[in-house]
C-alpha positions in Angstrom: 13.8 23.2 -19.4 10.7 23.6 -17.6 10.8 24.0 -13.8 7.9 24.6 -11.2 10.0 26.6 -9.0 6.5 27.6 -6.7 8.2 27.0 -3.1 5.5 27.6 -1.0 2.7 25.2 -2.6 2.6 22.0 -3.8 1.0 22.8 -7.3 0.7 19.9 -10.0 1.9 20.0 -13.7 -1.2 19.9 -16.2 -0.9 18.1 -19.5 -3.5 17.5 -21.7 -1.8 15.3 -23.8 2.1 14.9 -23.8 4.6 13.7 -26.8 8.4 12.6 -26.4 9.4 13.1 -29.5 13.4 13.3 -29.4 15.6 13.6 -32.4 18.0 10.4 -32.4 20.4 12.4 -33.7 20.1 15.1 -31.7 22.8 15.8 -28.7 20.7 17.6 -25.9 17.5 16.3 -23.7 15.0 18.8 -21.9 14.7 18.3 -18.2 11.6 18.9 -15.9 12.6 20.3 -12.5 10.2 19.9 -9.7 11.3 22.4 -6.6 10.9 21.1 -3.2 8.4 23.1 -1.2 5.9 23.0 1.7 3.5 19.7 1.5 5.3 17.9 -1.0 5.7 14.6 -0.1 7.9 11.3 -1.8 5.3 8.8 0.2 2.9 7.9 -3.3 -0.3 6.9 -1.4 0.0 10.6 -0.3 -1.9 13.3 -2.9 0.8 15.6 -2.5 3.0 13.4 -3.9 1.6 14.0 -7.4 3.5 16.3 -9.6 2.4 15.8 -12.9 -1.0 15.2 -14.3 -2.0 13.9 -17.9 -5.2 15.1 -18.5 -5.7 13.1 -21.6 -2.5 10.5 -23.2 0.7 10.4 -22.9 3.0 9.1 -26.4 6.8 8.7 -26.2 7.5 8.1 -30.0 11.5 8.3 -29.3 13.5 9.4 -26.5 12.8 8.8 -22.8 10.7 9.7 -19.7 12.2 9.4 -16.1 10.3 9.2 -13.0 11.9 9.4 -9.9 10.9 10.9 -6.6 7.0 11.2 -7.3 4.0 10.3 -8.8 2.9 11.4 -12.8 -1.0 10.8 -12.8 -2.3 9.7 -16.5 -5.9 9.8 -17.3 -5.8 8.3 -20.7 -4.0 6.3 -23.1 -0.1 5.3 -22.9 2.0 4.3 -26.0 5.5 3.6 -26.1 7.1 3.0 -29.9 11.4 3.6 -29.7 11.5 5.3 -26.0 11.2 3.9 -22.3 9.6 5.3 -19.2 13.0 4.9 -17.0 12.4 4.1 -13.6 14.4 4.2 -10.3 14.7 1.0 -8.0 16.0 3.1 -5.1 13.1 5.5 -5.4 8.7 5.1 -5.6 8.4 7.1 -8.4 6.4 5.6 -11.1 3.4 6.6 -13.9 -0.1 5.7 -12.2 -2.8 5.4 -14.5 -5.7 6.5 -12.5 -8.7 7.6 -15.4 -12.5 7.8 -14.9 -12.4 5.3 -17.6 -10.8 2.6 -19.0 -7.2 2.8 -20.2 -4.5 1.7 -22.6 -1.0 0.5 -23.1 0.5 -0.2 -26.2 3.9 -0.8 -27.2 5.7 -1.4 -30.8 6.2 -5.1 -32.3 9.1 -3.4 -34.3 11.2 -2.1 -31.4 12.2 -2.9 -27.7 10.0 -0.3 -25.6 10.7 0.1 -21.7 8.1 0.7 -19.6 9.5 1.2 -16.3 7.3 1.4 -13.1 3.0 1.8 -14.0 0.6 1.7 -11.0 -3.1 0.5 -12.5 -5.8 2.6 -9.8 -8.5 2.6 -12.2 -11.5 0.1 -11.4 -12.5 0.4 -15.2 -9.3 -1.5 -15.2 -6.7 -1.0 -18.2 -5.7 -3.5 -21.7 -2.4 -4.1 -23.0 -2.6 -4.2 -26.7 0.9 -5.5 -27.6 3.7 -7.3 -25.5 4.5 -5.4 -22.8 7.9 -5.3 -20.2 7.8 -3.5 -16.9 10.4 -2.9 -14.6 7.8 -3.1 -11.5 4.0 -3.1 -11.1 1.6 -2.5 -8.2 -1.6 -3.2 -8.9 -4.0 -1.1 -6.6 -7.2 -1.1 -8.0 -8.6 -2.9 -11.5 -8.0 -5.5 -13.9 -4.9 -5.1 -16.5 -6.3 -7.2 -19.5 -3.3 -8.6 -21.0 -5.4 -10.3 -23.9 -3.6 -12.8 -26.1 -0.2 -10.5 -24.9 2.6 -11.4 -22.6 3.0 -9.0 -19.5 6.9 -8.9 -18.1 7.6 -7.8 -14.9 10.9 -7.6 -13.9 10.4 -9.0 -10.3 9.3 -12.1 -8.8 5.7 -10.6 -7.7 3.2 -8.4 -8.6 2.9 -5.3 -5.8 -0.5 -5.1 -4.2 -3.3 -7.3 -2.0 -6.5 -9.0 -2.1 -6.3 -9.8 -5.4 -9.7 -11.8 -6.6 -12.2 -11.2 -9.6 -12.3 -7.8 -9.3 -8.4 -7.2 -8.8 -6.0 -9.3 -11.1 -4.3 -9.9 -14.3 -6.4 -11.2 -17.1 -6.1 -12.9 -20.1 -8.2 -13.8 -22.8 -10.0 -17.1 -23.3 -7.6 -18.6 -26.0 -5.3 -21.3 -26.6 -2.4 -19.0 -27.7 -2.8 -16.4 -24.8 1.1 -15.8 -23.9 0.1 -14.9 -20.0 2.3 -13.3 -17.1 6.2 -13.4 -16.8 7.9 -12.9 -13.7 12.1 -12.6 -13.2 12.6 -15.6 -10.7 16.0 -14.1 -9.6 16.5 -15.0 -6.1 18.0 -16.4 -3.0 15.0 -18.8 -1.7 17.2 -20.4 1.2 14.1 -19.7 3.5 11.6 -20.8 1.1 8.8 -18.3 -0.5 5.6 -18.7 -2.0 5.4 -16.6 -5.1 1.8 -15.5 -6.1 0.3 -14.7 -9.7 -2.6 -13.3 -9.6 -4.2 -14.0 -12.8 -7.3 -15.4 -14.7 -9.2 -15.7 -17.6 -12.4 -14.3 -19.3 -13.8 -12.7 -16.1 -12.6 -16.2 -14.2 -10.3 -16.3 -10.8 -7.6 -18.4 -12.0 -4.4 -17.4 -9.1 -1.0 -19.5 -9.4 1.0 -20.0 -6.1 4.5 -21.5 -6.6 5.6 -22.7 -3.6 9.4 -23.1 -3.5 11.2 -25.0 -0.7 14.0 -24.5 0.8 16.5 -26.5 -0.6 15.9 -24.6 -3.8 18.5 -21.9 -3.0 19.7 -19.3 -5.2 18.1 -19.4 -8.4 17.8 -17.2 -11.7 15.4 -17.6 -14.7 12.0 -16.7 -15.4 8.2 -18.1 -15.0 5.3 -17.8 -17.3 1.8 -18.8 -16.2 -1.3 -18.2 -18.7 -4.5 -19.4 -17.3 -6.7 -20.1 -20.5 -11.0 -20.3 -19.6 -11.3 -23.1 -22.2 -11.6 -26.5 -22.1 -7.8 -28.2 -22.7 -7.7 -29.1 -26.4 -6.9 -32.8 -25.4 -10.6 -32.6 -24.5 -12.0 -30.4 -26.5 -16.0 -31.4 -26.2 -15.6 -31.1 -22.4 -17.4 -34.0 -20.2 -18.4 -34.3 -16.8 -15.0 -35.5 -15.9 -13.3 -31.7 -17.0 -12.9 -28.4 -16.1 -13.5 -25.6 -18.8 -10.0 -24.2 -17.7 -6.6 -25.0 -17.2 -3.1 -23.1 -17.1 0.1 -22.9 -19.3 3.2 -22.9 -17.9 7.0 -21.7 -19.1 10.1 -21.4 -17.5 13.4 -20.2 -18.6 17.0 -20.4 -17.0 15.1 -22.2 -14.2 16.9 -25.7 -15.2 18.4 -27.9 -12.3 14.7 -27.3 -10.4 12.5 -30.4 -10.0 8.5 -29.4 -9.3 5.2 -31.0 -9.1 1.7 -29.9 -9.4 -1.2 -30.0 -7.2 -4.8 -27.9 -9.0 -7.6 -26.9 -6.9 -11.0 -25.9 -7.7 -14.2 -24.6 -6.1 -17.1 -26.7 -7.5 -20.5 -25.5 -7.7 -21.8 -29.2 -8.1 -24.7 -29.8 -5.6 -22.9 -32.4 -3.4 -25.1 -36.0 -3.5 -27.5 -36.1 -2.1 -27.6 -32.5 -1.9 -25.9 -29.8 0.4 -22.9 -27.1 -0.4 -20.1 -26.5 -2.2 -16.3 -28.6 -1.8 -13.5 -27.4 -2.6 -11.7 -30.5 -5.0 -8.3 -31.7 -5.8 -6.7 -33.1 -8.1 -4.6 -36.5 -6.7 -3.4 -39.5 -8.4 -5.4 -38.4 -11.2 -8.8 -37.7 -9.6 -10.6 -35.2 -8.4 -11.4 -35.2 -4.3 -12.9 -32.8 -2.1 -11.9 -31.8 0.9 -14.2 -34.4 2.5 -13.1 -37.4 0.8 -15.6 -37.3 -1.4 -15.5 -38.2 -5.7 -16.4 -35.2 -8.3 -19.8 -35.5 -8.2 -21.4 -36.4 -12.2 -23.6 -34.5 -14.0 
C-alpha cells in the first residue's frame, strides 16, 4: 500500500513509467491512498485536483487501475492488454492524457480491455492503434485519431465544445475505417440532438442525429465513420460528387424509422462569380441555400 498521507499540501504522485502487472492467481491487490488536505480539490479543471502524474507511460498488462475522486495526469503512452482502468459514474475522476507531445492508446485484439474515463488535453492530439471501449470521454483539447479502429464510448455524446478541424475524432481516409460508437440508451420523450464530432484525413465531417419526439425510450447503439474518399459506387469522382461520404451502423435501434439530409460547404466560385453556398442534398440534387444548382466544373 502506498499512501501520501502529507495533510497540509497538496503534493502530486510522480511516476515515470507505471506497470499493473497483477498475478491472476494471486488473492490480494495494492491500494493507493490519497489523504485529504489543504487545497486539494475533486473539481478536475482545477490543478489541485491532480494527484498522480505519469511522467513517461503507463502499461496495465493484468489487473486493474481505479480512478475515482481526482485527476492521474499521463504524459506518454497508454496500453491496456487483460486489465481495465475502472471508472466511477458518480464521481470526475478519470486518466487525462495531457503530453508535450503526441500520445498513444493501445489495447489487445486477444482480450477484452476496459478503459474507463480518458480526457484527451493534448493539441498534438492522441492515435488509438487497436479497438478501443471507454466508459466516458471529454475531449478538451486535440484530435484522437482513431485510424481504421472503432472508438466505443459508452454514452450518447462525446464530453466537450467547439469541436471543428482542430478539435474532433478522426479517422483515416479508407473504405474499411470502423468509426465512432455511441450507446443510444435513452429516454428521448423531449427530443435531442445527438452530436459526433468526427472527420476524416484532416477534413470536418460532424454527424448530428436529430431525434424527435415521438421516438421515446430507446436502447441500441450508433456507428458513424466519415471516410475522405470518393464513395466506391463512384470511384473516378466527377463534377457531380463529393470526395467524402459517411458510413452508418446501428444496433438494437430496430422499430426507429430515419431519413437523411447531407450538407456541404462548397468552395465552387458561384456563376458568374461571387462566394461560397452552403449546398444540400434534396430529391437527389444538390441546392444551395439560395436556390441555386451545384455549380460544374
Amino acid at each position: 500500500t502506498i499512501d501520501i498521507e502529507n495533510s497540509t499540501t497538496a503534493n502530486v504522485l510522480q511516476f515515470y513509467n507505471l506497470v499493473i502487472d497483477k498475478d491472476p492467481n494471486g488473492s490480494s491487490y495494492y491500494d493507493v491512498g490519497i489523504a485529504e488536505c489543504t487545497g486539494r480539490t475533486t473539481d478536475p479543471s482545477q490543478a489541485l485536483n491532480s494527484i498522480i502524474q505519469v511522467q513517461n507511460g503507463l502499461t496495465i498488462n493484468e489487473g486493474q487501475f481505479t480512478i475515482e475522486r481526482y485527476t492521474v495526469n499521463l504524459l506518454g503512452d497508454l496500453s491496456i492488454t487483460d486489465g481495465k482502468l475502472v471508472h466511477n459514474p458518480s464521481l470526475s475522476g478519470r486518466l487525462t492524457l495531457n503530453g508535450s507531445s503526441a500520445q498513444s492508446i493501445t489495447g489487445s485484439a486477444l482480450y477484452s480491455p476496459e478503459f474507463g474515463y480518458i480526457e484527451l488535453d493534448n493539441s498534438n492530439g492522441a492515435t488509438i492503434t487497436t479497438n478501443v471501449s471507454m466508459d466516458y470521454f471529454t475531449l478538451t483539447t486535440g484530435i484522437l485519431n482513431i485510424g481504421i479502429n472503432r472508438l466505443l464510448i459508452d454514452t450518447n455524446f462525446v464530453d466537450g465544445s467547439g469541436f471543428g478541424a482542430t478539435k474532433m475524432i478522426e479517422t483515416d481516409a479508407a473504405h474499411g475505417a470502423k468509426g465512432l460508437r455511441l450507446k443510444m440508451d435513452d429516454d428521448y420523450t423531449g427530443g435531442a440532438t445527438v452530436n459526433f464530432p468526427v472527420g476524416s484525413n484532416g477534413n470536418w465531417a460532424e454527424c448530428d442525429i436529430n431525434i424527435s419526439s415521438s421516438v421515446g425510450s430507446v436502447t441500441g447503439y450508433l456507428t458513424i465513420a466519415p471516410v475522405n474518399l470518393y464513395h466506391p459506387t463512384r470511384p473516378s469522382g466527377g463534377c457531380d460528387a463529393i470526395d467524402g461520404y459517411w458510413k452508418t451502423k446501428s444496433s438494437g435501434l430496430s422499430g426507429t424509422s430515419s431519413g437523411v439530409e447531407y450538407q456541404i460547404y462548397s468552395s465552387y466560385a458561384d456563376p458568374p462569380g461571387g462566394g461560397d453556398f452552403e449546398y444540400y442534398l434534396i430529391d437527389g440534387v444538390w441546392t444551395s441555400s439560395g436556390g441555386r444548382l451545384l455549380p460544374d466544373g
